[in-house]
Each structure stands twice: as C-alpha cells, then as structure tokens.
C-alpha positions as CSV (number, residue, x, y, z in Angstrom):
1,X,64.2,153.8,113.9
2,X,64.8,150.2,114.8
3,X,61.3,149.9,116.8
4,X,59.4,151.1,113.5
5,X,61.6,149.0,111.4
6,X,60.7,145.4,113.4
7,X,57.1,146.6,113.5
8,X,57.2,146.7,109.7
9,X,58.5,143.4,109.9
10,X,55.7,142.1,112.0
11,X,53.3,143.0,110.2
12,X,54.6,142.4,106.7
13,X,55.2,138.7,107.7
14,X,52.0,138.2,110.0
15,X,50.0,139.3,106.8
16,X,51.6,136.9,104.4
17,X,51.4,134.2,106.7
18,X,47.6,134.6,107.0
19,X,47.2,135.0,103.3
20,X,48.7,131.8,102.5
21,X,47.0,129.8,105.1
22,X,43.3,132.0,104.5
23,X,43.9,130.1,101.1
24,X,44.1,126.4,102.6
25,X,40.6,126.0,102.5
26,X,39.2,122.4,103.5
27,X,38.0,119.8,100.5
28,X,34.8,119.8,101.6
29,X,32.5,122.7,103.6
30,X,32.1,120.3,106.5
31,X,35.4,118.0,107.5
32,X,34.8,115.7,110.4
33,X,35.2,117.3,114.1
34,X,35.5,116.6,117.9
35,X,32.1,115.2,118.7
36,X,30.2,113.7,122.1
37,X,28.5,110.9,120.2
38,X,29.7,107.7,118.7
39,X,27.5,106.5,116.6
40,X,28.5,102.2,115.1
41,X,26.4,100.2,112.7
42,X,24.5,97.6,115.2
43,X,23.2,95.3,112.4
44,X,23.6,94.5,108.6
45,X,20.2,92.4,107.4
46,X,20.3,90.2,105.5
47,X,24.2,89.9,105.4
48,X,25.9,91.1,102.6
49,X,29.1,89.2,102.3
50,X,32.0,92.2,100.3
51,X,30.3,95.1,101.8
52,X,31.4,96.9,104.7
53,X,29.5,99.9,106.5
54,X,31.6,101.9,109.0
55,X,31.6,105.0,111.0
56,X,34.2,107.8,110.6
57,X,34.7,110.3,113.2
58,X,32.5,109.0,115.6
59,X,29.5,110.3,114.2
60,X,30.5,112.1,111.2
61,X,30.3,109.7,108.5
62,X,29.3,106.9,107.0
63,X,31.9,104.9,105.1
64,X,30.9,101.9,102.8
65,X,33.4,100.1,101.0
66,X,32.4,97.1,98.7
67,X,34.4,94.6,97.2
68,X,34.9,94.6,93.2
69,X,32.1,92.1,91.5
70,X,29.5,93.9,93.5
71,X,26.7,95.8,92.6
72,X,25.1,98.6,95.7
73,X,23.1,101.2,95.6
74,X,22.6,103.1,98.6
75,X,19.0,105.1,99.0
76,X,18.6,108.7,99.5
77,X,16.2,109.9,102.0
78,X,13.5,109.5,100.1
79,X,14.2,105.9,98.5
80,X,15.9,107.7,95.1
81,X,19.3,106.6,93.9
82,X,21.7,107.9,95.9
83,X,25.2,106.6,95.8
84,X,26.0,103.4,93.6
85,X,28.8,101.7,93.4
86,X,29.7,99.5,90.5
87,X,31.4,96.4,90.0
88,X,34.6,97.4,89.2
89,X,35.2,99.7,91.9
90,X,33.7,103.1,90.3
91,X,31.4,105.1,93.4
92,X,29.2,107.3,91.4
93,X,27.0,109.9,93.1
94,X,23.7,110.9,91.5
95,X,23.6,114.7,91.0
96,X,20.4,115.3,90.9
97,X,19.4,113.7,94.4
98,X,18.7,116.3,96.7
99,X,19.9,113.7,99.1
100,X,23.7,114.5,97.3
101,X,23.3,118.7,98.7
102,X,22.0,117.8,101.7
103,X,24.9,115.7,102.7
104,X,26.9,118.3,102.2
105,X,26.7,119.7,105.6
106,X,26.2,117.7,109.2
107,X,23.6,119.7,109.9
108,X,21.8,119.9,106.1
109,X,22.2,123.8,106.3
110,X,22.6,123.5,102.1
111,X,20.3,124.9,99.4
112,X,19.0,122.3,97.1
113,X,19.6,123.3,93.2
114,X,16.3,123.5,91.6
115,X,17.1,120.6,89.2
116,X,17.2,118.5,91.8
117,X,14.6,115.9,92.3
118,X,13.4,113.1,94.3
119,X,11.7,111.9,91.2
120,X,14.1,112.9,88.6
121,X,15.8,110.3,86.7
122,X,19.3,109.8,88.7
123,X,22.6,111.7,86.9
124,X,25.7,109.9,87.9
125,X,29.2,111.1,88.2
126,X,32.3,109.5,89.2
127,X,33.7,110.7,92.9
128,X,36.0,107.4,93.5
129,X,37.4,104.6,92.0
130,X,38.2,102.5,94.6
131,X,34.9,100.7,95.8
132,X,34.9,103.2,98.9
133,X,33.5,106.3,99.6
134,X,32.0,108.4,103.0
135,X,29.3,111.2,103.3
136,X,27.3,112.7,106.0
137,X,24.5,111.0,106.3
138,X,21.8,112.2,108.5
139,X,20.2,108.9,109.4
140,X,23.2,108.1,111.3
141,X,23.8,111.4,113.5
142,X,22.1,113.3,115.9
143,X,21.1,116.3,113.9
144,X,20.5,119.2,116.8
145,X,24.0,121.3,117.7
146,X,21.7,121.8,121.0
147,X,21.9,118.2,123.7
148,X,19.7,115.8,123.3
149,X,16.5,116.6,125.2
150,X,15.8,114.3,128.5
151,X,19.0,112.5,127.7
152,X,22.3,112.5,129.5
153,X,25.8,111.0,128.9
154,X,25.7,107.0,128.7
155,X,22.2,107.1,126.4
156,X,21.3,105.4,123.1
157,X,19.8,109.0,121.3
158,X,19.0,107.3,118.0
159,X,18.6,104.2,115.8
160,X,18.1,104.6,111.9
161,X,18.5,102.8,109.4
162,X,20.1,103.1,105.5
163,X,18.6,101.2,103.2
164,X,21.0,99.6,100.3
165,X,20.3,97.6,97.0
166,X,22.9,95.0,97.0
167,X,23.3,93.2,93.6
168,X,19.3,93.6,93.3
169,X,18.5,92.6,96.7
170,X,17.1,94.9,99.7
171,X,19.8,95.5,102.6
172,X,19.0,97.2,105.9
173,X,22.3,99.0,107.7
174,X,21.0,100.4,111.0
175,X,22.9,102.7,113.3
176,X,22.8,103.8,116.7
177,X,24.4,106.6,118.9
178,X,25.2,107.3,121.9
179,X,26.1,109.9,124.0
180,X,30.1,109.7,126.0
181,X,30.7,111.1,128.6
182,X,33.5,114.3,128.5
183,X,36.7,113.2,128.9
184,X,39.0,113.8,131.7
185,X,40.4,117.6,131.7
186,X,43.7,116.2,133.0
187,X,45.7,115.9,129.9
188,X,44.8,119.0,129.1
189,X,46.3,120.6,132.1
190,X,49.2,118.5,131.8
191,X,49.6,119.7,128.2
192,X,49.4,123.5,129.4
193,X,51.7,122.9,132.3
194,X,54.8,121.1,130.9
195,X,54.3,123.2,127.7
196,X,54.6,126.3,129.6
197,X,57.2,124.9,131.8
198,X,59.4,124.2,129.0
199,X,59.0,127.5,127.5
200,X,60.0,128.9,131.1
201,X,62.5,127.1,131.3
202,X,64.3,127.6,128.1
203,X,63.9,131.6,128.1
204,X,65.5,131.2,131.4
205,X,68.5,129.4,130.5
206,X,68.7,131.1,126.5
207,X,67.4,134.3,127.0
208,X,63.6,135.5,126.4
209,X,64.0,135.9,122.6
210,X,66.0,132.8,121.7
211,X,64.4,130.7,124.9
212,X,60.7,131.9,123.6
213,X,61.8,131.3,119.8
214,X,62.9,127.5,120.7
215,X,60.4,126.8,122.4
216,X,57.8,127.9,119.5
217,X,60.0,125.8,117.4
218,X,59.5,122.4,119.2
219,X,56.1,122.7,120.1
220,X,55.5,123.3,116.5
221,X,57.3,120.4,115.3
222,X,54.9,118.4,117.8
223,X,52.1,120.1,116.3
224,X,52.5,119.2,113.0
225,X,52.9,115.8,114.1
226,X,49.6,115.6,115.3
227,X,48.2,117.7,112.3
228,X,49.5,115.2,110.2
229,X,48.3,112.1,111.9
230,X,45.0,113.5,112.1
231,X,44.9,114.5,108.6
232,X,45.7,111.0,107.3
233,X,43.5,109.3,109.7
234,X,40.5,109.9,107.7
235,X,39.3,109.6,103.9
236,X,40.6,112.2,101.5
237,X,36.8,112.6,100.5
238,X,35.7,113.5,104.4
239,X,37.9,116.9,103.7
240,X,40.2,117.2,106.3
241,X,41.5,120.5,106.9
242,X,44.7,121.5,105.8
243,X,45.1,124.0,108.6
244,X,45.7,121.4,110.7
245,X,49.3,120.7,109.2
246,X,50.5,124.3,107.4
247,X,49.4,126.4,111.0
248,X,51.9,124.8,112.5
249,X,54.4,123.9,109.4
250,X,54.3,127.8,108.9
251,X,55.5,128.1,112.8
252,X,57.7,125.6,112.6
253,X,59.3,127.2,108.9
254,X,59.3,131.2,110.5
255,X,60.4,130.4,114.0
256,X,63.5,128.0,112.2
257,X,64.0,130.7,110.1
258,X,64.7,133.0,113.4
259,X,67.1,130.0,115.1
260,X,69.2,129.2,112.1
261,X,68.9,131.9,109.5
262,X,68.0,135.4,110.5
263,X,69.3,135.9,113.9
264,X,69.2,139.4,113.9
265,X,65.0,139.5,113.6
266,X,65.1,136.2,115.9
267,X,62.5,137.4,118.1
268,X,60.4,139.5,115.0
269,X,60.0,136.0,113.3
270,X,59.9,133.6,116.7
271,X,56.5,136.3,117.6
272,X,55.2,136.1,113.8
273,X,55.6,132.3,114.0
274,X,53.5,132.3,117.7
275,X,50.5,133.5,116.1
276,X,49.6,130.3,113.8
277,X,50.9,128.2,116.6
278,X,48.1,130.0,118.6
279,X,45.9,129.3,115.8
280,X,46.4,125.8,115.3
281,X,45.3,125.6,119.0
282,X,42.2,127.5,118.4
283,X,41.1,125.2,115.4
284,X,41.7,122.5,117.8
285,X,40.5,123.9,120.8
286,X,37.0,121.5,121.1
287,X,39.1,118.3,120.9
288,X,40.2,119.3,124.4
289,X,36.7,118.9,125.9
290,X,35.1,116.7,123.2
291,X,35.1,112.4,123.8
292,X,35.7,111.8,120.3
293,X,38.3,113.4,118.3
294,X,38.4,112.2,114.1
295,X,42.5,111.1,114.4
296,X,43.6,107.8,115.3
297,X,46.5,109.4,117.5
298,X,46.1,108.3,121.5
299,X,43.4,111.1,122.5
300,X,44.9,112.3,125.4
301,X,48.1,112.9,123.5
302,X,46.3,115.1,120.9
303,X,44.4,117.4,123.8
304,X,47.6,117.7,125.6
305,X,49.6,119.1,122.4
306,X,46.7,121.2,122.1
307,X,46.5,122.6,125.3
308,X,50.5,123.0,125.1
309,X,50.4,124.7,121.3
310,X,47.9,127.3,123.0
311,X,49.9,128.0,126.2
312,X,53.5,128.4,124.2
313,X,51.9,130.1,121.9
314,X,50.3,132.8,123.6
315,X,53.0,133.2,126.5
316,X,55.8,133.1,124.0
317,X,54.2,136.1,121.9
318,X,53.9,138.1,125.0
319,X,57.8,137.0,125.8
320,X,58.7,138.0,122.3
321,X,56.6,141.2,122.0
322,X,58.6,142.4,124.9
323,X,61.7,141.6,123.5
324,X,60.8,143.5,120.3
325,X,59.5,146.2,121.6
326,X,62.4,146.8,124.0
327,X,64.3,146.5,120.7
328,X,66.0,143.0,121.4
329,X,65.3,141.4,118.5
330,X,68.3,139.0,118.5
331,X,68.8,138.1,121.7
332,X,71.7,136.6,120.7
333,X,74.5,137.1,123.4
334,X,75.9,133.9,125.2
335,X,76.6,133.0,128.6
336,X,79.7,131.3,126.9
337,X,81.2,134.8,126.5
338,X,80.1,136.3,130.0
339,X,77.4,138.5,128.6
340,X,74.1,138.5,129.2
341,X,71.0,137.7,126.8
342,X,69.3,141.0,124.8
343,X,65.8,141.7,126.5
C-alpha cells in the first residue's frame, strides 16, 4: 500500500545519499579539527627576510611560504631533508624521510615504509608549486589526545623548535602552545533554541510536513554556508573534508526537491534530506565545545549553526516520520482554501 510504498522510498534515497557522500573522502587521512590549543611561532633566529612560518588551525599545522629566489630546506626529525623548497616556487617533499609518514597523522599513528631512512639519500617529489606548503608537524603540537598532565587552561604546554636551511644558512623557528580555555556554551544554546523555534514555528503555520521540510531547507542553505567558508579557510594540501559542504548540499538538493518538485513525497524526501543535515552536525559536533575551530568564520556563528543543524535536524525527522508514517506525505493542503494541512 502507500505506507510500504514511502518506506521504499526512504530507504532507496537514504541509501544513495550515503553512498555518494561515504565516497567524499578527505584529501588527506588527517584534515585540521576543533582543538583546545593554539600553538604561534614565538621567534624566527636569525631572521630570514621572504620566509614566513605560520600556524594553521590552531595547532594543526605548520605552514611555510617562501618567496621565489629563495632556497629552504626544512629538517626532519632527525636533521634529514625533509621539505625543500626551491627557488622558483617548486615545494618538494623527500619520500624517503620517515619524517614525510609520520606527518601524515597528528598523532604519528602511520607505518613507516621500509625504504624509508633517516640516512638514505633524500628522493624528492613535487607536492606544490607555489612556494607554500603545510604539514603536521609534531614539534609544534601537543602530541597526547589525553590533557596535559599538571596543566590547566591559560598554560604554555610546549616550546620546540624546527630547524630550516635557508639559502645555506641555519634558521631556528620555535613554537609554543598553549592551552584556551572552552568557550562559552551560549551560542550553542542560542543556535539549538532559535533553530528549533523556527522549525516550530513554521510546521505550525505550514503544516508538519511542508513546515518541517522548510525548515530543513534553510538550515541547510546555512549549513553549507558554513561548510563552505570553512572549507576554503585552509590550504588545499591540509585536506579539508568535503563532508563539510555535500552533507548539507545533499539536504539542501533532496529537501528542495520535496518544496518545489515532488510534492507528493514532500515529507519522504524533507525526512531523507534530515538525516545528512543531522550528520553534518555530528562531523561538527566538537567545534561546539572546542576554543579553536580551523575556519575563519566568527566562531560563535559556526557553533550556533551547528547546534541549530543538529536540533532541525533531528526534530524535523521525527516531525516528518510522523507524517509518513500516518501516510501524509504531501502535506500539501492550504489554509488559503479552508482546509487543513495532511498530518
């Protein structure tokens, strides 16, 4: 009957959704995350005039961009050729530096190929072009998931330093971090509250299905807003996830599709288009309680649309299960025309 019918359609579109966005793997195994320490480079001796060290992230990684005519190599962890970067712009990494697997994760949870070597004359390939590249670099990051031991909030927890070869010359960059302290839980709870008021609000005046749908809708379009500015805050080499703008473009695509296209399965696809709404959320969900968040969007803003995507999300799946199930997929009925909205 109908009930079996929308079910089919349920699942048939939750399925494909979650295949195509299972597929959106990040660039890299290890993109840049909330984090409770900001780590900043406190000193640059001698001075090297055209080379720049930064901090992405907060603590995630270390960016150095030099200017063309300038020869660097950065050292591994060891003092082997690590990173070089050439003249005219070309980064080359050395492939045979354990230093290059270990980087590959925060935390150094990589296997080292057995070609690799400390000692082993270095292997170069090209990973950039423009005189700029950023890794993980375990000098500059605390390096336990657990706190820091005998430390609190406000504390330096390390200095390090990374040692670079500029144009023949020995440069020391040091780094330090320190611990923040959380951030307020209040735009949170002002995300959840006017997200969940708006969705009250509009299933009230449009009916659940419709109401619920819309609601989905806009809090997706937010959504990908913020996926989107967070994407493009960091380098294309730190691996930022894609997740973070196809959750909720896929929301924002199947719960349209419901408003404007296929009115009949309104609620079916508004429900389907909940669950990466929910998801998006979930990926996000650390930002909420984290200090440092890896977008250059106002922080509070981000943890409020976060709080908000999770809210709508699960509170209009519930609204639009409900209206499925009761078989009220369209919800389409107007007050215009005296009727009242499907359940």
């Amino acid at each position: 009957g109908h009930r079996v019918t929308s079910g089919r359609w349920v699942i048939a579109l939750l399925v494909g959704s979650l295949m195509v966005l299972g597929s959106a793997a990040p660039a890299v195994a290890d993109p840049p995350g909330p984090t409770d320490y900001q780590s900043s480079i406190a000193a640059v001796v001698p001075p090297a005039a055209g080379v720049e060290a930064t901090m992405i992230g907060g603590d995630a990684f270390l960016q150095i961009r030099v200017d063309p005519g300038i020869h660097v190599i950065v050292l591994g962890y060891r003092g082997e050729p690590y990173v070089q970067f050439l003249p005219d712009g070309t980064v080359e990494e050395n492939q045979v530096s354990p230093s290059t697997y270990l980087n590959e994760d925060r935390y150094a949870e990589t296997e080292i190929p057995a070609e690799a070597s400390y000692d082993a004359d270095p292997q170069w390939e090209v990973v950039a072009t423009n005189g700029r590249w950023a890794w993980h670099d375990h000098r500059t990051h605390w390096m336990n998931p657990a706190r820091p031991f005998g430390s609190e909030p406000g504390d330096q927890i390390l200095e390090a330093v990374v040692p670079l070869v500029v144009d023949g010359a020995d440069v020391s960059v040091t780094v330090v971090s320190v611990w923040q302290e959380a951030p307020s839980p209040l735009a949170g709870i002002a995300g959840a509250i006017v997200g969940l008021a708006v969705l009250i609000g509009l299933a009230a005046w449009l009916g659940r299905g419709r109401g619920a749908t819309l609601a989905v809708a806009a809090t997706a379009l937010v959504a990908l807003g913020m996926g989107w500015w967070q994407v493009t805050s960091v380098p294309n080499e730190t691996g930022p996830s894609a997740l973070l703008y196809l959750l909720p473009a896929a929301a924002l695509v199947l719960s349209g599709a419901g408003l404007l296209v296929w009115r009949d399965r309104m609620a079916t696809l508004g429900f389907v288009a909940a669950v990466p709404l929910v998801m998006w959320g979930f990926v996000k969900r650390d930002g909420i309680v984290r200090a440092i968040i890896p977008t250059d969007a106002p922080l509070s803003l981000d943890r409020a649309v976060t709080a908000a995507a999770i809210v709508v999300g699960v509170a209009a799946a519930v609204l639009l299960f409900w209206a499925v199930s009761r078989g009220g997929t369209a919800d389409v009925a107007t007050r215009h025309a005296g009727e009242e909205p499907a359940g």
